[in-house]
C-alpha positions in Angstrom: -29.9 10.3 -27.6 -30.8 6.8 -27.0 -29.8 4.8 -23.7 -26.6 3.3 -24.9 -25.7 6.8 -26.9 -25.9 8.0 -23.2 -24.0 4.8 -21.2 -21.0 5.3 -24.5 -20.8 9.0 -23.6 -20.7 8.4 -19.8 -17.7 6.3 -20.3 -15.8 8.5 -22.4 -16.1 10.8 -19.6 -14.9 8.5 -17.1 -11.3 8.9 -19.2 -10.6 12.8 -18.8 -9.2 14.4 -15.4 -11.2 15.9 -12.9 -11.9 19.1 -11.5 -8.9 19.6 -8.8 -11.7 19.4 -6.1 -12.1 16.6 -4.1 -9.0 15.4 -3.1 -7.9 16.5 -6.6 -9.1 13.8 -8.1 -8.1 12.1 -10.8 -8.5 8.7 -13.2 -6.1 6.1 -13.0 -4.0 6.2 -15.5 -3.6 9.8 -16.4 -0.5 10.6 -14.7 2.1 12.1 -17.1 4.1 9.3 -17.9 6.9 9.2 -20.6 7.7 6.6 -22.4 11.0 7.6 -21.5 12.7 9.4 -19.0 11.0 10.3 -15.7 7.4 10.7 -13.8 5.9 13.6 -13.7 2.9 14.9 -11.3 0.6 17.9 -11.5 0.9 19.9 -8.5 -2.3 18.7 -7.9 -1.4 15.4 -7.7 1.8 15.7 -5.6 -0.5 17.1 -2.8 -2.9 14.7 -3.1 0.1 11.8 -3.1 1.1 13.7 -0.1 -2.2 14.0 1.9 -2.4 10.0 1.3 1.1 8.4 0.7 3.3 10.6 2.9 1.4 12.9 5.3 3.8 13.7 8.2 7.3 13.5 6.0 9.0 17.0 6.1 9.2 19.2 2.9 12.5 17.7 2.7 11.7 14.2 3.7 8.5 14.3 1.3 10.7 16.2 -1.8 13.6 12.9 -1.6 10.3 10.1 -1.7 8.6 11.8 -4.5 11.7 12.2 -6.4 12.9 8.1 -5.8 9.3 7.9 -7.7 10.0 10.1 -10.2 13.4 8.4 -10.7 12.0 4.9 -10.5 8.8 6.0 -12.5 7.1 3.8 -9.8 3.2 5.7 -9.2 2.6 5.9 -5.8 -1.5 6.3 -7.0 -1.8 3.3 -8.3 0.3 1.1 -5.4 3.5 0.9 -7.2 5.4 2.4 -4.1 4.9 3.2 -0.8 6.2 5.9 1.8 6.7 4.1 4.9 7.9 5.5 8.2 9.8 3.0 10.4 11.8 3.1 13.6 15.6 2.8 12.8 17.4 1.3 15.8 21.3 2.6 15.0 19.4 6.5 14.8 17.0 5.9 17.3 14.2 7.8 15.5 11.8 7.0 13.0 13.1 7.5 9.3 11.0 7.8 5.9 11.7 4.9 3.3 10.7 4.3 -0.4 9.0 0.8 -0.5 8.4 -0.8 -3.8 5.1 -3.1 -4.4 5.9 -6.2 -6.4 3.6 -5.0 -9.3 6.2 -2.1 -9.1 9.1 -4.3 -9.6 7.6 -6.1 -12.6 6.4 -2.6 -14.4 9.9 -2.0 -14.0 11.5 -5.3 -14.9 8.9 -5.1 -18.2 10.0 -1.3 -19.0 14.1 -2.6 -19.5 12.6 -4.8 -22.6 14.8 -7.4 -21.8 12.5 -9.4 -19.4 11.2 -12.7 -20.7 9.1 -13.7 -18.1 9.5 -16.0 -14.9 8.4 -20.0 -13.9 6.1 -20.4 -11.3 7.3 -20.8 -7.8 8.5 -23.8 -6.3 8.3 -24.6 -2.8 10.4 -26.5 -0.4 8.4 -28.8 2.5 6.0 -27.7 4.5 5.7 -27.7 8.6 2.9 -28.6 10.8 1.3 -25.8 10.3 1.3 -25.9 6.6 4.0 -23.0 6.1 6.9 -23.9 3.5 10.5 -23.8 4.2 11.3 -21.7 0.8 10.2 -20.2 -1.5 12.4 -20.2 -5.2 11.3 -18.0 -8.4 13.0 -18.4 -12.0 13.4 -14.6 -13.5 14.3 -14.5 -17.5 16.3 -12.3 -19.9 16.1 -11.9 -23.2 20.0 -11.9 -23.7 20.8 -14.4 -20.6 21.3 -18.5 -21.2 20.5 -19.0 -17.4 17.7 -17.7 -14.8 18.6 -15.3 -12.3 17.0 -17.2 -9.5 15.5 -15.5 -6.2 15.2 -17.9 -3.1 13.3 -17.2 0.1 13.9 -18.9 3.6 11.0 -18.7 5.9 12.4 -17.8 8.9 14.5 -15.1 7.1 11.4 -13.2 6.0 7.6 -14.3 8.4 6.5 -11.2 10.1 5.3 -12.1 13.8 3.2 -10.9 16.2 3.5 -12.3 19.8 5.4 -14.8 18.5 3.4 -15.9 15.9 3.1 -15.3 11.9 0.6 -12.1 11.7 -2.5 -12.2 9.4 -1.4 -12.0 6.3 1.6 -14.8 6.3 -0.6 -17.0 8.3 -3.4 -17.0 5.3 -1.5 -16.8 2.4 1.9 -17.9 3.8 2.7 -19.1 0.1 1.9 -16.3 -1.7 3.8 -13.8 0.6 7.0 -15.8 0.7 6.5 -16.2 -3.4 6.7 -12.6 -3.6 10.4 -12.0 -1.7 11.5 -14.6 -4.0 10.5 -12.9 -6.7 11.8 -9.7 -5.6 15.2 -11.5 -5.2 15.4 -12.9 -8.4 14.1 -9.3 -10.1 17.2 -7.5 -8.4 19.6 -10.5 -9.8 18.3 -10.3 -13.3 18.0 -6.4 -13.3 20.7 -4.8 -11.0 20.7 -1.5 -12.7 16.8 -1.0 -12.6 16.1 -2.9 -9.1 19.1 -2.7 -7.3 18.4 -1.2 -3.9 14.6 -1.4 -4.4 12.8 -3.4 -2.0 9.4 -4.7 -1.7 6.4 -4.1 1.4 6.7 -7.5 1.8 10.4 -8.6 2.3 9.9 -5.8 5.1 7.6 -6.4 7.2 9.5 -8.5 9.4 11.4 -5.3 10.1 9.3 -5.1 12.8 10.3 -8.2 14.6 12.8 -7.0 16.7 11.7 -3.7 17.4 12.9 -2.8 21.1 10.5 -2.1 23.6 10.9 1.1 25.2 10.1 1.6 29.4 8.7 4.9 29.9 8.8 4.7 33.0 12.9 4.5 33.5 13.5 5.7 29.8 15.4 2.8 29.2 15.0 0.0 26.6 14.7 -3.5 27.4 13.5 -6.3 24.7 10.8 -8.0 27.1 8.4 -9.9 24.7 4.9 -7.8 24.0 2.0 -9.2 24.3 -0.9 -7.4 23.2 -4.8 -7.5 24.1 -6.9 -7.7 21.2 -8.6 -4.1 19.6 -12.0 -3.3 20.3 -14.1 -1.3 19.1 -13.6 1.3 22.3 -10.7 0.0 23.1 -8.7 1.4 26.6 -4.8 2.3 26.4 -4.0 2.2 30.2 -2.3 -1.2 30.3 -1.7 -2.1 26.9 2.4 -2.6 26.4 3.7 -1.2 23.6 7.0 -2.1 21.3 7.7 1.5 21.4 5.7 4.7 22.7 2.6 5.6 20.1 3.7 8.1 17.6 1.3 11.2 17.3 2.5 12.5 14.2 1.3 8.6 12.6 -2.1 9.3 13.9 -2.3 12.8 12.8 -1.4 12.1 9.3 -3.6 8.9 9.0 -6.6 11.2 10.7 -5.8 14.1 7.7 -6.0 11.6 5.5 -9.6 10.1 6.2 -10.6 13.8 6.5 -9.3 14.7 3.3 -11.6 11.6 1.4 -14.1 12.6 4.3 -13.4 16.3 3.0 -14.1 15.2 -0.8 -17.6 13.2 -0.9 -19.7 16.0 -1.3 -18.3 17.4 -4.3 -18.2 13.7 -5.5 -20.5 13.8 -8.9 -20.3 11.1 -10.9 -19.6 7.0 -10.9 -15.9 7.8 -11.8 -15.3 10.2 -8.8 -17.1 7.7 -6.2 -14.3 4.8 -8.0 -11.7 6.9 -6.8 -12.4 7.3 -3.5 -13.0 4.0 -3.4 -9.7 3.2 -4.0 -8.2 5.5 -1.8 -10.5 4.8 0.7 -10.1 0.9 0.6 -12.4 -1.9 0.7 -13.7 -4.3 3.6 -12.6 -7.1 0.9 -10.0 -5.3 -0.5 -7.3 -2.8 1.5 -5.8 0.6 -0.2 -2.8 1.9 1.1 -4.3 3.9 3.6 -5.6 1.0 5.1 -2.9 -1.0 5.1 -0.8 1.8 6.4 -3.4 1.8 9.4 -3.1 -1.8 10.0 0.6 -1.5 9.8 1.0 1.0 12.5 -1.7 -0.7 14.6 0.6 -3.9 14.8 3.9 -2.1 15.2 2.6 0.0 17.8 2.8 3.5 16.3 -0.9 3.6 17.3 -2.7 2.9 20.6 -5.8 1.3 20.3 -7.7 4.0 21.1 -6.3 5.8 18.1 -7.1 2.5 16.0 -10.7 2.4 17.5 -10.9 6.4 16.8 -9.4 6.3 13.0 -11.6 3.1 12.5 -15.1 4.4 13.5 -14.1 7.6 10.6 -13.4 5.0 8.3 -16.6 3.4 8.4 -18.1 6.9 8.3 -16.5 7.9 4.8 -17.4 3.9 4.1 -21.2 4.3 4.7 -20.8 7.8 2.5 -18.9 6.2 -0.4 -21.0 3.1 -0.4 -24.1 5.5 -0.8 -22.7 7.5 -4.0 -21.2 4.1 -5.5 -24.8 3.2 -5.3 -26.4 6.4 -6.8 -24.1 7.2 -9.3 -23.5 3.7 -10.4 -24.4 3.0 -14.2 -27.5 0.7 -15.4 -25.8 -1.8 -17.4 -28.4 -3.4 -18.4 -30.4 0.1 -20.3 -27.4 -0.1 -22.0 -28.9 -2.8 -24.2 -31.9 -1.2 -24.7 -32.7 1.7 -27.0 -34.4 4.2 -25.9 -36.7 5.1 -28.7 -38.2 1.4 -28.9 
C-alpha cells in the first residue's frame, strides 16, 4: 500500500464513531440527526454531553436541557447550545438555563427554508473609547417584502466587570454587539423557531447586577466588587465576592477536566487527540469548558484558588493533548509521495 493509499485510508477512518472509551468519543458530525423531527443522542453521548455541558444539573434538571436540545435540534457537541447555571434574584438560588450560540440560531433560521440571508451590520457612533452606540442587523425571508430588523443599544447589552466592559466586549466590542442584533432580528423574522431562544452573548450582562452577599450578617447589600487580579496561587482570604463561591461549580468543572484527563491514554489516533482538543479548548481558541471556567471566575462562582487549582489541571491535560496531537498527527507531505518510487 503506497503512502497516499495509507494517508486516503487514515481519513476514511477519521469519519466512523469511536470506541465508547475515552470520554465516549466521538466525530463531529455523527450525531443522529433527522432531517426532520428531533435530535437524538446515543446514551453514550448524553453522558458525555453531561460530564461536559451540564455536570452538576439534577436528573431532572439535566433530562429538561437535553430535551430543549432535542426539541430545538441545537447540538450541544458542537457549541450550538449551552447549559448555563446562573443566580436568579426573585428565587434566590441558582437555576439551569438553555443558552443558544448564534451559529445555533442561524442552523435554525437555515433549517425553516425560508431564510434568505442578512446585510451586514451597521453601526451607530462611536465613544471615546471606540465602542458603538448600536448595533442594527437586516434578517431576510423568502416570502417577506420587508427585513425583520434586530437593533442593539450598548448600554442595554456590555457585560462589566468593576465597572468596566470585561475582555471580550472591550476587544471585539463590535462583533459582540453585532451578534445581539442579530439574535434580535432572527427572533423577529422567525418567532415560531426562535422565539424564547436566547444567545450566550445577549446574556452576559446578566451578571451585572448580581447582589453581593455579606456572610458575615447574612444579609445582601449591592456595595460595588472590586476584585484583585488571579494568580497563579492565588489566596481567597480577602477577596470580595458578588455572591459566596459555589462548590457544586467547581466540582463539576473539576469532573470535567478529569474526565478528558481520564481519556488521553486510551487516545489512539489523530482523530481522537482532535476531539479532545475541542473539548479541552485551546490557548488561542476557548471550548465550552473553558469558557464555562472563565465565566464562573468573573461572576464569582469560583474563588481564585479554585481558578488557580482548575487552571494548573488544564495545562496538565494541555501538555498531554499537545503531545498526542503531535505524535499521532498525519505527514502531509508523504502524502505526495509514493511509496514504491
Amino acid at each position: 500500500m503506497t503512502t497516499l493509499e495509507k494517508q486516503l485510508e487514515a481519513s476514511v477512518r477519521m469519519t466512523e464513531l469511536y470506541k465508547p472509551q475515552a470520554l465516549a468519543v466521538v466525530r463531529p458530525g455523527v450525531l443522529a440527526a433527522n432531517s426532520v423531527g428531533t435530535l437524538r443522542f446515543t446514551p453514550e453521548q448524553e453522558s458525555m454531553i453531561r460530564d461536559t455541558c451540564a455536570n452538576g444539573a439534577s436528573p431532572e434538571e439535566f433530562a429538561w436541557l437535553l430535551e430543549v436540545a432535542k426539541l430545538r435540534r441545537l447540538n450541544p457537541l458542537m457549541r450550538q447550545v449551552f447549559f448555563v447555571k446562573r443566580w436568579d434574584t426573585a428565587k434566590n438560588r441558582y437555576v439551569w438555563a438553555v443558552q443558544v450560540s448564534i451559529d445555533g440560531m442561524r442552523a435554525i433560521a437555515e433549517r425553516t427554508r425560508l431564510y434568505n440571508g442578512q446585510d451586514e451590520p451597521e453601526f451607530g457612533p462611536v465613544n471615546a473609547k471606540g465602542f458603538p452606540q448600536w448595533a442594527k442587523v437586516r434578517v431576510y425571508r423568502k416570502d417577506w417584502d420587508r427585513p425583520a430588523v434586530g437593533v442593539a443599544y450598548w448600554g442595554e447589552y456590555v457585560q462589566l466587570k468593576d465597572g468596566h466592559p470585561t475582555k471580550f466586549w472591550a476587544g471585539m466590542p463590535f462583533n459582540q454587539l453585532a451578534k445581539c442584533a442579530e439574535s434580535q432580528a432572527f427572533r423577529k423574522a422567525f418567532p415560531e423557531d426562535c422565539g424564547g431562544l436566547y444567545t450566550d452573548v445577549e446574556m452576559e450582562q446578566a451578571a451585572n447586577a448580581q447582589p453581593i452577599i455579606n456572610t458575615r450578617v447574612e444579609q445582601i447589600e449591592t456595595t460595588e466588587v472590586v476584585r484583585r487580579p488571579i494568580t497563579a496561587h492565588g489566596d481567597d482570604s480577602d477577596e470580595p465576592t458578588a455572591f459566596p463561591p459555589d462548590p457544586e461549580v467547581f466540582e463539576r468543572l473539576s469532573e470535567s477536566l478529569s474526565t478528558i484527563e481520564n481519556s488521553i491514554p486510551m487516545c489512539q489516533d489523530y482523530g481522537s487527540a482532535l476531539t479532545l482538543r475541542a473539548l479541552l479548548g485551546s490557548k488561542a481558541k476557548q471550548s465550552p469548558l473553558t469558557r464555562d471556567i472563565q465565566r464562573s471566575r468573573e461572576s464569582g462562582q469560583l474563588s481564585i484558588s479554585q481558578h488557580a487549582e482548575l487552571g494548573k489541571a488544564w495545562q496538565r491535560c494541555n501538555r498531554q493533548v499537545e503531545k498526542l496531537e503531535q505524535q499521532f498527527k498525519p505527514d502531509l507531505l508523504a502524502s505526495f509521495v509514493d511509496a514504491d518510487d
